[in-house]
DSSP file (Angstrom, degrees, kcal/mol; ACC not computed):
  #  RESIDUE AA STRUCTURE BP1 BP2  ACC     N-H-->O    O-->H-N    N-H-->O    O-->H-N    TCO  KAPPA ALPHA  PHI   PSI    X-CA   Y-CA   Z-CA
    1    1 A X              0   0    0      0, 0.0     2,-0.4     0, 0.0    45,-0.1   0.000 360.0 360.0 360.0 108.5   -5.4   17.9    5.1
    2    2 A X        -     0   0    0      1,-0.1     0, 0.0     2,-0.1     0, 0.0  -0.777 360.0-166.0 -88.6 137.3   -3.9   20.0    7.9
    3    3 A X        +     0   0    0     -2,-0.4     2,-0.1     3,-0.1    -1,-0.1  -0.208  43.1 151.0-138.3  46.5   -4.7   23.7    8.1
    4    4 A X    >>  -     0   0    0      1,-0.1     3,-2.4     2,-0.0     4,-0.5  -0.234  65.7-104.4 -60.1 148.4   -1.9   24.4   10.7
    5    5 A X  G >4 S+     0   0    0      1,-0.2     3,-2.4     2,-0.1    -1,-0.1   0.953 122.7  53.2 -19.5 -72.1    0.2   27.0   11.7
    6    6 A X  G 34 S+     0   0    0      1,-0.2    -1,-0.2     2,-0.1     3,-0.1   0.430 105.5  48.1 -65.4   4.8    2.7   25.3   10.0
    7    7 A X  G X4 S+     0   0    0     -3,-2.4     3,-1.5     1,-0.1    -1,-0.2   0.191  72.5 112.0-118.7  26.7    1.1   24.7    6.6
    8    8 A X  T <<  +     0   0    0     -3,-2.4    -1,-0.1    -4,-0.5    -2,-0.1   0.126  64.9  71.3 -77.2  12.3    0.0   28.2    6.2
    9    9 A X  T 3  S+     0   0    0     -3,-0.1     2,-0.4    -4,-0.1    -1,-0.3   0.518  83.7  81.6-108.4 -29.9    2.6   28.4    3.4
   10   10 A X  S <  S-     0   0    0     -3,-1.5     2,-1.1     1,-0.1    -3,-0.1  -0.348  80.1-127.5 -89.2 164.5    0.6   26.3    1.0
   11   11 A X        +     0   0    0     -2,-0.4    17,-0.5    16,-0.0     2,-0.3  -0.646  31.1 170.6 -96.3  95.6   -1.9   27.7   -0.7
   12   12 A X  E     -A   27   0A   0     -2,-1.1     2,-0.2    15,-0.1    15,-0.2  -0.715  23.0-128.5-117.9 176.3   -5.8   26.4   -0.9
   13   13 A X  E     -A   26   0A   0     13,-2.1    13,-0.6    -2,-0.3     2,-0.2  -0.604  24.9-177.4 -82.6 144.3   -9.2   27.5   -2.1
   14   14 A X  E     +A   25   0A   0     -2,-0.2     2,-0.3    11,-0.2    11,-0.2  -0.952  14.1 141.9-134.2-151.6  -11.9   27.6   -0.4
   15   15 A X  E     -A   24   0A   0      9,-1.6     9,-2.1    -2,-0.2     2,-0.3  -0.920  34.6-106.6-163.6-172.5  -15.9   28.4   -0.7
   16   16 A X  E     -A   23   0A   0     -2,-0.3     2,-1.5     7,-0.2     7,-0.2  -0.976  14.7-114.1-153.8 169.3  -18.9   27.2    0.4
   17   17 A X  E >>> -A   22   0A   0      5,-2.1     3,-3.0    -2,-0.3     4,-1.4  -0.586  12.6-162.5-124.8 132.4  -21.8   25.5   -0.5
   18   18 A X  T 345S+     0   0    0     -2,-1.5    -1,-0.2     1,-0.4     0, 0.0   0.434  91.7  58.0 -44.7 -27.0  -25.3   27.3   -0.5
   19   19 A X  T 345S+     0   0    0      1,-0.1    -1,-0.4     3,-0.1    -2,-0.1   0.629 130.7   1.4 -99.7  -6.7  -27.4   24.2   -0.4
   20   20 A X  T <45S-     0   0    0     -3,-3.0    19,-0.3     2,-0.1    18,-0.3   0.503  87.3-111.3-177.3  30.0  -25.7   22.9    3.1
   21   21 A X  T  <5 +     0   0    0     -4,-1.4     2,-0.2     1,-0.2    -3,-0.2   0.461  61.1 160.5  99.1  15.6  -23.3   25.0    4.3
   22   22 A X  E   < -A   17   0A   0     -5,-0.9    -5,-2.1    16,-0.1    15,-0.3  -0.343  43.5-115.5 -69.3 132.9  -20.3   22.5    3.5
   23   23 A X  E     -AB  16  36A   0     13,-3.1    13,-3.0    -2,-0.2     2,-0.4  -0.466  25.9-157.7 -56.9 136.3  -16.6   23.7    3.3
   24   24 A X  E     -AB  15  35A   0     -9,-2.1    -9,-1.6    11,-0.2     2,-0.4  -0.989  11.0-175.7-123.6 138.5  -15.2   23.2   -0.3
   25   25 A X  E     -AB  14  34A   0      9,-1.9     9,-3.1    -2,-0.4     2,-0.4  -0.964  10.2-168.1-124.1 125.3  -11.5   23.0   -0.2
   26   26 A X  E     -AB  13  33A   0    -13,-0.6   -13,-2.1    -2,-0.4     2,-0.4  -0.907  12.0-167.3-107.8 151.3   -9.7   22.8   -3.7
   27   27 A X  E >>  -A   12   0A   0      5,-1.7     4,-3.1    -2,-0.4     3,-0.9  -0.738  13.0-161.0-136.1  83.7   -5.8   21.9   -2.9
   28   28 A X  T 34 S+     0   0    0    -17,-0.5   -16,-0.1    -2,-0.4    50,-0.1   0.667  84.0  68.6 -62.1  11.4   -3.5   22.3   -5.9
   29   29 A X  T 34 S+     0   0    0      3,-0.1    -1,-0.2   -18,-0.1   -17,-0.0   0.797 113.7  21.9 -97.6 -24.0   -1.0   20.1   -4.2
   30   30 A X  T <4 S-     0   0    0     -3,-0.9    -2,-0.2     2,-0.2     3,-0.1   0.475 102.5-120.8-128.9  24.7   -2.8   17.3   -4.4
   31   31 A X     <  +     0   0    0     -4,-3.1    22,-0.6     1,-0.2    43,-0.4   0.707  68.2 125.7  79.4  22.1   -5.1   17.9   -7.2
   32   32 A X        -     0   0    0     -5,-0.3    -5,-1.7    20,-0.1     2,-0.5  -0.944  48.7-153.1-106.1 133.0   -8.1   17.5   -5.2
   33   33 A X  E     -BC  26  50A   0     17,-2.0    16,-3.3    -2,-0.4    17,-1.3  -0.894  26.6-170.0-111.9 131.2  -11.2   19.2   -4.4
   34   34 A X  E     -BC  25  48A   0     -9,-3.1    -9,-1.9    -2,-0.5     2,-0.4  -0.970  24.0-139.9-149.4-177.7  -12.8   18.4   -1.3
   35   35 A X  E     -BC  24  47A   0     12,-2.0    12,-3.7    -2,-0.3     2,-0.5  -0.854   5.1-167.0-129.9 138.9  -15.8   18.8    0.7
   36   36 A X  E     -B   23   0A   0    -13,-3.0   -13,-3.1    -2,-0.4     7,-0.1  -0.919  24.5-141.4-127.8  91.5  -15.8   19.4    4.7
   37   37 A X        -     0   0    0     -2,-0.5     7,-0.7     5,-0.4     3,-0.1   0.061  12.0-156.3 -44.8 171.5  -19.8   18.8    5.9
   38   38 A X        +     0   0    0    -18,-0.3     2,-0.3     1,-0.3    -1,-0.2   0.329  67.8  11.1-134.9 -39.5  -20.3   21.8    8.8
   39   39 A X  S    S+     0   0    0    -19,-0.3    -1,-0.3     4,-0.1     3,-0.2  -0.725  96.8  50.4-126.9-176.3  -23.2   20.0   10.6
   40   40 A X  S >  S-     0   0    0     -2,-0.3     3,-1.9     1,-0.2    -3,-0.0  -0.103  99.8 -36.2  77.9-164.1  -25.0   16.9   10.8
   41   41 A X  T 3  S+     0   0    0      1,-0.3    -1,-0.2    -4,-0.0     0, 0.0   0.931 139.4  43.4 -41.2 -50.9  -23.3   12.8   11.3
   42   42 A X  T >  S+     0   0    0     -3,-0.2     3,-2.8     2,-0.1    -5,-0.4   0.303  79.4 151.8-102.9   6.9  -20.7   13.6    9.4
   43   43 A X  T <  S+     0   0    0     -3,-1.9    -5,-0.2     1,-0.2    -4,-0.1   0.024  72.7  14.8 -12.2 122.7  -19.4   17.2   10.4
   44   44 A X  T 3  S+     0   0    0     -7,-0.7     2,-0.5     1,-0.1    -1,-0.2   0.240  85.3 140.8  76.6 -29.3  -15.8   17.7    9.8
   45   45 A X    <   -     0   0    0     -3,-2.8    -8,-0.2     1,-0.1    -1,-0.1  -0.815  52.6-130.3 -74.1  78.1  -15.2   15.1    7.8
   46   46 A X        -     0   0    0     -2,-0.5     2,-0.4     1,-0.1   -10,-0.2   0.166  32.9-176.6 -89.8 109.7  -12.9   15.6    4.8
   47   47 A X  E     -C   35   0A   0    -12,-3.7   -12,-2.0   -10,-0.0     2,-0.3  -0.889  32.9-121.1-106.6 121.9  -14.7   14.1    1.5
   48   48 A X  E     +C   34   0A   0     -2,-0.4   -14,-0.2   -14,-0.3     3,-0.1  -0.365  30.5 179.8 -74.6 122.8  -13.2   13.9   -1.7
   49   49 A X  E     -     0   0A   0    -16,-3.3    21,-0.3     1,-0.4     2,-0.3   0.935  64.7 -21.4 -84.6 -56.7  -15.8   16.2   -4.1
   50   50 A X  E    S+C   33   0A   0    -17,-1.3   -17,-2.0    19,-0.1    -1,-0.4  -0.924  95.1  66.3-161.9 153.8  -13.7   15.7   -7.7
   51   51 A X        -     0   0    0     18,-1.9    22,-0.2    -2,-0.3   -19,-0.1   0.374  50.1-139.5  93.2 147.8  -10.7   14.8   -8.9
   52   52 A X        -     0   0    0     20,-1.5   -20,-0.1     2,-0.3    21,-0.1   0.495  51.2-109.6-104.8   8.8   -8.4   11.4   -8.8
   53   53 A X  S    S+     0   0    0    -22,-0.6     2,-0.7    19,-0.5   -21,-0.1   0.279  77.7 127.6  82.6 -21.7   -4.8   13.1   -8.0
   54   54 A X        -     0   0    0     18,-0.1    -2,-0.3   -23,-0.1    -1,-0.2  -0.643  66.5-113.5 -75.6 124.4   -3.5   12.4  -11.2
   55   55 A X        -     0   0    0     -2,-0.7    20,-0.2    18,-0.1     2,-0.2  -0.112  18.3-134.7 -54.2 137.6   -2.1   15.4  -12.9
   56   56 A X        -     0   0    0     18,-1.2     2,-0.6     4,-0.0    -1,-0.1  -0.580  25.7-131.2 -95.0 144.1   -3.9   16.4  -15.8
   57   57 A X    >   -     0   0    0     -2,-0.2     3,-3.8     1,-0.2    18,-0.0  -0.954  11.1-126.9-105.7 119.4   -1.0   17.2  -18.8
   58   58 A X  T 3  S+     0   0    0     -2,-0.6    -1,-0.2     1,-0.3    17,-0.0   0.717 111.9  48.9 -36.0 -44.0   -1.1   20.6  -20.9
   59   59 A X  T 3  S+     0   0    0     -3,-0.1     2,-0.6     2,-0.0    -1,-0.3   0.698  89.3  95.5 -88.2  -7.2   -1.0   18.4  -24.0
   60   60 A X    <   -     0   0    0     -3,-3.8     3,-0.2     1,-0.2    -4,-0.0  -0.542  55.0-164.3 -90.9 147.4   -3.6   16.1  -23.1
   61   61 A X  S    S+     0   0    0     -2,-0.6     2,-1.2     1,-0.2    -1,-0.2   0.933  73.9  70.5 -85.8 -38.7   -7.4   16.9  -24.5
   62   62 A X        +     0   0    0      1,-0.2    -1,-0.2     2,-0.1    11,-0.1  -0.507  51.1 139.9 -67.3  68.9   -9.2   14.5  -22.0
   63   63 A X  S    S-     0   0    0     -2,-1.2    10,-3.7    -3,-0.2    -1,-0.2   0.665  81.1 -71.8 -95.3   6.4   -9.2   15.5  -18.6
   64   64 A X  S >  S+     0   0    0      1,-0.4     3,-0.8     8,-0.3    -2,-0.1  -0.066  80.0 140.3 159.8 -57.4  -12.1   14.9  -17.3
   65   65 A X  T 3  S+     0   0    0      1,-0.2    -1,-0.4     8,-0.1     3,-0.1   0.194  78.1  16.3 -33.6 121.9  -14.5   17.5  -18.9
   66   66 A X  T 3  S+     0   0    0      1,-0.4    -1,-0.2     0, 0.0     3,-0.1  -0.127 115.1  97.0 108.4 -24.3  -18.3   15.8  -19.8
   67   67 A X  S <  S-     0   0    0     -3,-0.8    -1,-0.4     1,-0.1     4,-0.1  -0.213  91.3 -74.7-102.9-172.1  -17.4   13.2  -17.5
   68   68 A X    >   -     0   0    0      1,-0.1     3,-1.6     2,-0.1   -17,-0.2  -0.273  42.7-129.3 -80.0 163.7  -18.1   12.4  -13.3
   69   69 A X  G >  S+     0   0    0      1,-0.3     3,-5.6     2,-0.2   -18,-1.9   0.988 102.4  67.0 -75.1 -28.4  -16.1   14.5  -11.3
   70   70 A X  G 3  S+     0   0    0    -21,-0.3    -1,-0.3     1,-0.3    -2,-0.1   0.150 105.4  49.9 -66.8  40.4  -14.5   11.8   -9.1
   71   71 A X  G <  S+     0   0    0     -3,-1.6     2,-0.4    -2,-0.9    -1,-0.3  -0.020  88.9 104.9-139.5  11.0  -12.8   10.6  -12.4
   72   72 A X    <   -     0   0    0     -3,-5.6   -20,-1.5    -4,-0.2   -19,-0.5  -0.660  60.0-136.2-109.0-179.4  -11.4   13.8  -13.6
   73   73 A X        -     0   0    0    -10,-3.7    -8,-0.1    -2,-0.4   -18,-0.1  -0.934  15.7-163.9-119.0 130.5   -7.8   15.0  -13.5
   74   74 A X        -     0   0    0     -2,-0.5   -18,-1.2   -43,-0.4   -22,-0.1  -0.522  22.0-161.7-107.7 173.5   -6.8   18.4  -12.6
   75   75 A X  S    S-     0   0    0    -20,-0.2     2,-0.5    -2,-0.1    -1,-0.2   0.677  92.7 -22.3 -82.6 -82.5   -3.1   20.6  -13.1
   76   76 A X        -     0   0    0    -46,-0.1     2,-0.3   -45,-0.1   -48,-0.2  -0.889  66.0-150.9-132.1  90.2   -4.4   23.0  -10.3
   77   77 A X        +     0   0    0     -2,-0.5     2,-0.2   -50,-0.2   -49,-0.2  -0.660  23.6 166.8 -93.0 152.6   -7.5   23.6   -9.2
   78   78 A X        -     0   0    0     -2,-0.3     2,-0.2   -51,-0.1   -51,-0.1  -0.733  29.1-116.6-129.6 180.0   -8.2   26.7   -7.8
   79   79 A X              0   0    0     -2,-0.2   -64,-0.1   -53,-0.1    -1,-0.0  -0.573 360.0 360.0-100.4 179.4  -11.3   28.7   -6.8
   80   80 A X              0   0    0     -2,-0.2    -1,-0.1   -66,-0.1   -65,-0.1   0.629 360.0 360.0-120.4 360.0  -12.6   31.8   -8.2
């Protein structure tokens, strides 16, 4: 994930998160959410939170929901 100049045209999410300051990135281009530590070993380092990159399909009922997140399949995630 590059968050150049030049890819300032795509669109991401992000947030962060309360219990240790980590970057959360959701990327609806490649159907991944991921998590960017801010301190400690591993600072910087882009880890994938949830999602496998396979596109989830309108008609399908299973995407993931009930189940671990690194198995589910998103359309688009966004943030809110």
């Amino acid at each position: 994930m590059n968050f150049s100049c030049s890819s300032l045209n795509e669109k991401y999410y992000f947030a962060i998160d309360r219990t240790d300051g980590s970057l959360l990135v959701s990327d609806p281009n490649s159907r991944l959410v991921y998590r960017i530590p801010t301190r400690g070993e591993t600072m910087g380092e882009r880890q994938v939170l949830a999602g496998t990159g396979a596109k989830c399909q309108a008609w399908e009922k299973d995407c993931g929901d009930e189940g671990p997140a690194n198995m589910a399949r998103f359309t688009s995630p966004r943030g809110r």
